[in-house]
C-alpha positions in Angstrom: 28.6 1.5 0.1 25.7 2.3 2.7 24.6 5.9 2.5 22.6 7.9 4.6 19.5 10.8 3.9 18.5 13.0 6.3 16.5 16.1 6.3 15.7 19.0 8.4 12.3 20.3 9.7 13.5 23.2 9.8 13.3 23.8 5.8 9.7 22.5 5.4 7.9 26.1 4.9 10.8 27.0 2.0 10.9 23.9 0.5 8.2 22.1 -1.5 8.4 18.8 -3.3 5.7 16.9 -5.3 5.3 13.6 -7.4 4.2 13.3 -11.0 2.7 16.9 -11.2 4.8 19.5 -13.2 2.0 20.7 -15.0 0.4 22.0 -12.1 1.5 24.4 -9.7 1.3 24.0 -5.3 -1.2 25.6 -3.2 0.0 29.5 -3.0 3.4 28.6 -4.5 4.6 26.3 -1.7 4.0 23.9 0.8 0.4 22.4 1.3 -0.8 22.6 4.5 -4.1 20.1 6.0 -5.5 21.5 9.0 -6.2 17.7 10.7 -8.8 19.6 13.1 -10.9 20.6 10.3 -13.4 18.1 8.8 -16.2 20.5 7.6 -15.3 20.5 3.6 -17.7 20.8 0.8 -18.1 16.5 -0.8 -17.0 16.5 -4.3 -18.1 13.1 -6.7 -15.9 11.5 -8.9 -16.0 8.6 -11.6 -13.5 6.6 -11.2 -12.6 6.2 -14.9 -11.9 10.1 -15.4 -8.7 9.8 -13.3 -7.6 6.3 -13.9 -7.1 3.5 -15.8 -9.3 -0.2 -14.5 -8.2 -3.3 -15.8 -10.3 -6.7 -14.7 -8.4 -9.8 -14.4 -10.9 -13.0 -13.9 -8.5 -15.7 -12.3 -8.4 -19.1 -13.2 -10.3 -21.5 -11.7 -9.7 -25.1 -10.9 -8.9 -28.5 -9.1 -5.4 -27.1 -7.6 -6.0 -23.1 -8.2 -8.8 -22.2 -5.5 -7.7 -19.0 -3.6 -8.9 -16.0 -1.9 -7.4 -13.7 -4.5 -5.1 -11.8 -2.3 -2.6 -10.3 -4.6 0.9 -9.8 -3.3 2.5 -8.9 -6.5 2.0 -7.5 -10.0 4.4 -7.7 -12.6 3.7 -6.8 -16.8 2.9 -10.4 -17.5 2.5 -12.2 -14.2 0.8 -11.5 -10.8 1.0 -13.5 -7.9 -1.8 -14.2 -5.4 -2.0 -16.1 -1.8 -5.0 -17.0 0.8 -6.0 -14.9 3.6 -4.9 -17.9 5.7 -1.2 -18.8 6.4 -1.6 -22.3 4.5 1.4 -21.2 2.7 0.4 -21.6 -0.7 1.6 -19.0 -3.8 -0.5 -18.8 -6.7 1.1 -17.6 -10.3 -1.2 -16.6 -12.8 -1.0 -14.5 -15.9 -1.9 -11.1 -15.8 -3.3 -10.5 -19.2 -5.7 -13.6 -19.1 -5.8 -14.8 -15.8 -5.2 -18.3 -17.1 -3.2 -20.1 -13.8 -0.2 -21.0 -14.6 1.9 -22.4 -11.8 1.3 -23.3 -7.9 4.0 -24.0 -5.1 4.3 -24.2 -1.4 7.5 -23.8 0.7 5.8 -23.2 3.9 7.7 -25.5 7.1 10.8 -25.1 9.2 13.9 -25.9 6.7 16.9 -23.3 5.7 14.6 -23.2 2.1 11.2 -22.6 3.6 9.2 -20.0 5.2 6.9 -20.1 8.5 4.7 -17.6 7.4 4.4 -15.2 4.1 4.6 -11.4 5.5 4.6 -10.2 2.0 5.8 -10.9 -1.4 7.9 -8.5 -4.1 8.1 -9.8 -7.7 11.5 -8.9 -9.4 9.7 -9.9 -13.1 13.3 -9.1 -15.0 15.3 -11.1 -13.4 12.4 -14.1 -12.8 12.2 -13.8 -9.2 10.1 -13.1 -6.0 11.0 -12.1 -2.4 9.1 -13.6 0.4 9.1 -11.9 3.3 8.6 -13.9 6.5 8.8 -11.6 9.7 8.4 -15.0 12.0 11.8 -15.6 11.1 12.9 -11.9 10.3 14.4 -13.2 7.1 13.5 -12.8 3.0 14.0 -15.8 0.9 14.2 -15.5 -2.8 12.7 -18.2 -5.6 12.5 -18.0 -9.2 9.1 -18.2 -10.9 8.9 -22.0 -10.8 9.4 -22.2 -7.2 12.9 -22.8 -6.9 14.9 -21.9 -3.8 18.1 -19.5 -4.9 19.0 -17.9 -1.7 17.5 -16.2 1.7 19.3 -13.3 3.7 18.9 -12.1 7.7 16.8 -8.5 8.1 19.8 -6.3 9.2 20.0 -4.6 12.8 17.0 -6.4 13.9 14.4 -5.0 11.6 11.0 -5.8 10.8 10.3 -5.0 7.4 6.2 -4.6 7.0 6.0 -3.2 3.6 8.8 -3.5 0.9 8.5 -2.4 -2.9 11.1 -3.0 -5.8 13.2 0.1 -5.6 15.7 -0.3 -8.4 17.5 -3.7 -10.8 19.8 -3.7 -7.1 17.3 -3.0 -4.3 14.0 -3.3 -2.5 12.7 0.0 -0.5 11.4 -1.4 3.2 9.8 0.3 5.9 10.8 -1.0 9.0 7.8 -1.6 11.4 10.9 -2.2 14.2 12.5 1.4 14.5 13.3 3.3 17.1 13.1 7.1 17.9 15.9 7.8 15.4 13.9 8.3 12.6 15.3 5.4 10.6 12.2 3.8 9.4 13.0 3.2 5.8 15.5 1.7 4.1 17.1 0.8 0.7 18.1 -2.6 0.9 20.1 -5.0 -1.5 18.3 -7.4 -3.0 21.3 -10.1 -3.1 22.2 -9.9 0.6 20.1 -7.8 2.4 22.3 -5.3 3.5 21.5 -2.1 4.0 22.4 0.7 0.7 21.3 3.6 2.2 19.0 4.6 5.8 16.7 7.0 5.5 15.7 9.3 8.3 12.8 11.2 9.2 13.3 13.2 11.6 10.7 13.5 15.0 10.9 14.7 18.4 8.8 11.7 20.1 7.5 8.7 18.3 3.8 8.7 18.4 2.4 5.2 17.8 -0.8 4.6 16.1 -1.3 1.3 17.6 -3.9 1.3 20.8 -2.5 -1.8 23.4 -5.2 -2.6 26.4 -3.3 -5.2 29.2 -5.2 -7.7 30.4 -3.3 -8.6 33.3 -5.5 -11.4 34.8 -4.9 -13.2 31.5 -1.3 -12.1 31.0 -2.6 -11.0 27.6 -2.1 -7.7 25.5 -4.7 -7.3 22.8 -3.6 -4.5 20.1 -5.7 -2.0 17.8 -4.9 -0.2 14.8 -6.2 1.7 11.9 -4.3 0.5 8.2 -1.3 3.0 7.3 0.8 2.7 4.3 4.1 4.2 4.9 5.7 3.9 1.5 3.4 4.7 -1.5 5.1 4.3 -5.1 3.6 7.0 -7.4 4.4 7.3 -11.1 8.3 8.1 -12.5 9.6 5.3 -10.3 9.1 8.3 -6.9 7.7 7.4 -3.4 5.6 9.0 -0.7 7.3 8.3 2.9 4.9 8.2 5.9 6.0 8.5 9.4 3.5 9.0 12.0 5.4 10.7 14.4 6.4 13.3 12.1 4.4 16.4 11.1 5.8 16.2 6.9 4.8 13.8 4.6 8.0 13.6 2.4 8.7 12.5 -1.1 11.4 9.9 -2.1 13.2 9.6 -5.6 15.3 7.2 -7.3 18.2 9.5 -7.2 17.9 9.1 -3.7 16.5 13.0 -2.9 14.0 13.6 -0.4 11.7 16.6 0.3 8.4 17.9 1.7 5.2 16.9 0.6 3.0 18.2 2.2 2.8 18.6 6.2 0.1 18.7 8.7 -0.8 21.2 11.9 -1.0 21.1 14.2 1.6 19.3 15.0 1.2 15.7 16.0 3.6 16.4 18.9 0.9 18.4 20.9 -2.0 16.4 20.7 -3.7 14.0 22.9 -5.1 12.2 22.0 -3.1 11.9 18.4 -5.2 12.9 15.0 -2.9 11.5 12.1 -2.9 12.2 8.6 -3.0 9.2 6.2 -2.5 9.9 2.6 -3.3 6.7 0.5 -3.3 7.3 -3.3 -1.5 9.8 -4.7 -2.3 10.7 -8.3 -1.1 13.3 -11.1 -4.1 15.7 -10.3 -5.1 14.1 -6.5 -3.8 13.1 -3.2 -6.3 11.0 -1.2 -5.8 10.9 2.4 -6.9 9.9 5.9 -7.6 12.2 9.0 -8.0 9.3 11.9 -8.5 9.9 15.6 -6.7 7.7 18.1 -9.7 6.3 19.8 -10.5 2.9 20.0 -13.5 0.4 22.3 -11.2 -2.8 22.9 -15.4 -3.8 24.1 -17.1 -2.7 21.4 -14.5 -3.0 18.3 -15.5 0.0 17.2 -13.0 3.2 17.3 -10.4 5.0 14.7 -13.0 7.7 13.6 -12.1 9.0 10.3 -12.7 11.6 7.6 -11.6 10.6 4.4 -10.3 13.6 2.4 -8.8 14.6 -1.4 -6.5 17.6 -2.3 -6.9 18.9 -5.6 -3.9 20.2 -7.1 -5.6 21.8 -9.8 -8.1 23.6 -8.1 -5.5 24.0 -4.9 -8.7 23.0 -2.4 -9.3 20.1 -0.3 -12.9 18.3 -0.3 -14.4 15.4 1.0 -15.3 13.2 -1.9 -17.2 9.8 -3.1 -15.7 7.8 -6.3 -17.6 5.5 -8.2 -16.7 2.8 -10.8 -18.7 3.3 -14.7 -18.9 0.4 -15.1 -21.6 -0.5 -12.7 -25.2 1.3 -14.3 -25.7 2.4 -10.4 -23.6 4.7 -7.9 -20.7 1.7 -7.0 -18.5 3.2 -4.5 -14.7 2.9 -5.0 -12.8 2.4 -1.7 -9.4 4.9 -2.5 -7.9 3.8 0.7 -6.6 0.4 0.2 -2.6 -1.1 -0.3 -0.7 0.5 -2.7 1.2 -1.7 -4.9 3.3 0.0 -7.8 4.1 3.0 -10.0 1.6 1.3 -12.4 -1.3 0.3 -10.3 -2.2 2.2 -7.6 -4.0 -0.1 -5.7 -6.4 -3.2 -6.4 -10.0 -4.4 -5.8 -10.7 -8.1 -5.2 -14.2 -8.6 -6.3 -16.4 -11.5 -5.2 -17.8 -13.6 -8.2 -20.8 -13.9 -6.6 -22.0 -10.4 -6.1 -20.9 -10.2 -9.9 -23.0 -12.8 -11.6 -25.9 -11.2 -9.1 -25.1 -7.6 -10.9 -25.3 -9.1 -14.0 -28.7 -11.1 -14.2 -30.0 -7.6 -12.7 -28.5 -5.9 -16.1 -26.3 -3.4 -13.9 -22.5 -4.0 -15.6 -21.3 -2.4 -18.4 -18.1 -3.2 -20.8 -15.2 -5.7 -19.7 -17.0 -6.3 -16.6 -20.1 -7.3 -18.2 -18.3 -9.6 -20.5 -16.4 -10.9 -17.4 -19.6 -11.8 -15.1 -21.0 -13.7 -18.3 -18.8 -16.0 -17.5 -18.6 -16.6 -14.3 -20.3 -19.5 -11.6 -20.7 -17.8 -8.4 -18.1 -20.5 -6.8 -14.9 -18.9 -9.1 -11.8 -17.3 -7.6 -12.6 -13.3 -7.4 -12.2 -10.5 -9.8 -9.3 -8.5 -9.7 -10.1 -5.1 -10.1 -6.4 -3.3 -11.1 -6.8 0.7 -10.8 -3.8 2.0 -12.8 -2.7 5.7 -13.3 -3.4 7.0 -16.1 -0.3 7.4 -18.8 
């Protein structure tokens, strides 16, 4: 039976909801609030390590497994990597060694094949992954040795840009497709595709982050955008819901309850041009985030000015900040705003083996990493830097 969540603006400043962080109390007993106009914050430092768990995976390298080390999916004993390129090619390794294990392509225009891989979402208990293909708006499912079980339509024309394992039944999507209703996420069945329950965010207007510049003499349109994750998994099986056009950042359960997260003002309604607010990882004691500026230079490239900023629920204050990874013996800067993958890692690093094996003649890695670099010929697959919250 499809259900439905909706919520109400109206109960944002009386309601507060937040992920993973009992132990600490909100910012003056209620909703936090990020002014998006002010950038002039006090820069905190951080080591990575104090707030997270890092895990390095050194993948495989050989005659038929030579990749880019794009990781689409992670799974307790398997994760499963593709090229940059749309050659088609998935790549199965194991996560605890990185020794490759298995290697198939399905890429071509059959009822069992895919035109292009949009994303994939690795159901490890049941020994299957979903590959998303928005070419043909359709998911098709294998099991780990590559086999074709089934394939199912998007429903109501969607365009599902990111999708997460939501439950043993269902995938959480965010459809990239939506109109002004609000109904940008859904729960989805895993079997057929149809739709469990809509979720909807309520807006007045949609506000689009994407930049389009017409060129009408070459009946082109060229398109600019900053990266926004919409749907961020954070620890206890809970999501964060992003929705441009709307001025509350909402929190998303299992048991299918929605409420405020934190919000923004002004209000992304009466600006022009549009600031947004971006948050990116969400931890037990931090929520990283983005202030970004709709500007963009279709002639110089250049545009999307940002301010990258952390709450800190502990200290209820917000600060700019720099994070850097121990295990490098100098100041190695940790990018927090990259794709969010589960409610066990965060997010992931690929790291290139030849900037590694440079670092390590030069005596700069300590620990795993170290012992990792060793190892390595400057030709190998990259590094896969896994930054997990801590348990």
């Amino acid at each position: 039976m499809k259900r439905s969540t909706t919520i109400s603006a109206t109960i944002l400043l009386v309601m507060f909801g937040f992920i993973g962080c009992n132990q600490s109390k909100p910012q003056s007993e209620g909703l936090i609030i990020v002014d998006v106009t002010n950038t002039d914050y006090p820069i905190k430092e951080l080591i990575l390590q104090d707030f997270m768990d890092v895990e390095y995976i050194a993948l495989e390298t050989n005659d038929d497994f030579i990749n880019q080390g794009f990781v689409q999916s992670i799974g307790q004993k398997i994760i499963v990597v593709k090229n940059g390129i749309n050659d088609g090619d998935i790549f199965i390794y194991k996560r605890k060694t990185g020794e490759a294990i298995r290697k198939f392509n399905h890429k071509g225009q059959g009822a069992e094949e895919y035109v292009a891989i949009s994303g994939i979402v690795l159901d490890e208990d049941k020994s299957e992954m979903f590959v998303t293909d928005n070419v043909t708006r359709r998911m098709l499912v294998y099991n780990l040795d590559g086999k074709y079980q089934r394939s199912f339509k998007f429903q109501k024309n969607a365009m599902y840009k990111k999708i997460y394992n939501f439950d043993k039944q269902n995938l959480i999507c965010y459809n990239f497709n939506s109109s002004n209703d609000g109904q940008s996420f859904a729960i989805i069945s895993k079997q057929d595709g149809s739709i469990t329950q809509e979720i909807q965010i309520p807006f007045e207007e949609i506000k689009t982050i994407y930049i389009f510049l017409r060129d009408e003499a070459n009946d082109m349109t060229y398109g600019a955008a900053p990266y926004i994750y919409p749907i961020i998994p954070v620890p206890n099986n809970n999501w964060i819901l992003v929705e441009p056009s709307s001025d509350t950042i909402y929190s998303y359960s299992s048991e299918y309850e929605m409420k405020p997260f934190l919000t923004r003002v002004p209000s992304i309604q009466s600006m022009n041009p549009e600031v947004f607010l971006l948050p990116s990882v969400v931890t037990d004691r931090y929520c990283f985030m983005e202030i970004v500026k709709k500007e963009y230079s279709f002639s110089t490239g250049k545009g999307f000015p940002s301010t990258f900023l952390m709450y800190d629920r502990q200290e209820k204050s917000i600060s700019r900040y720099t994070v850097n990874n121990a295990d490098y013996s100098y100041k190695n800067i940790v990018n927090m705003v990259l794709s969010p993958q589960s409610s066990e890692v965060a997010f992931y690093h690929k790291i290139e083996p030849s900037g590694l094996v440079d670092s390590y003649k030069k005596g700069e890695l300590k620990g795993k990493l170290k012992e990792i670099a060793s190892k390595l010929d400057p030709e190998d697959n990259p590094v896969i830097m896994l930054i997990k919250h801590k348990k």
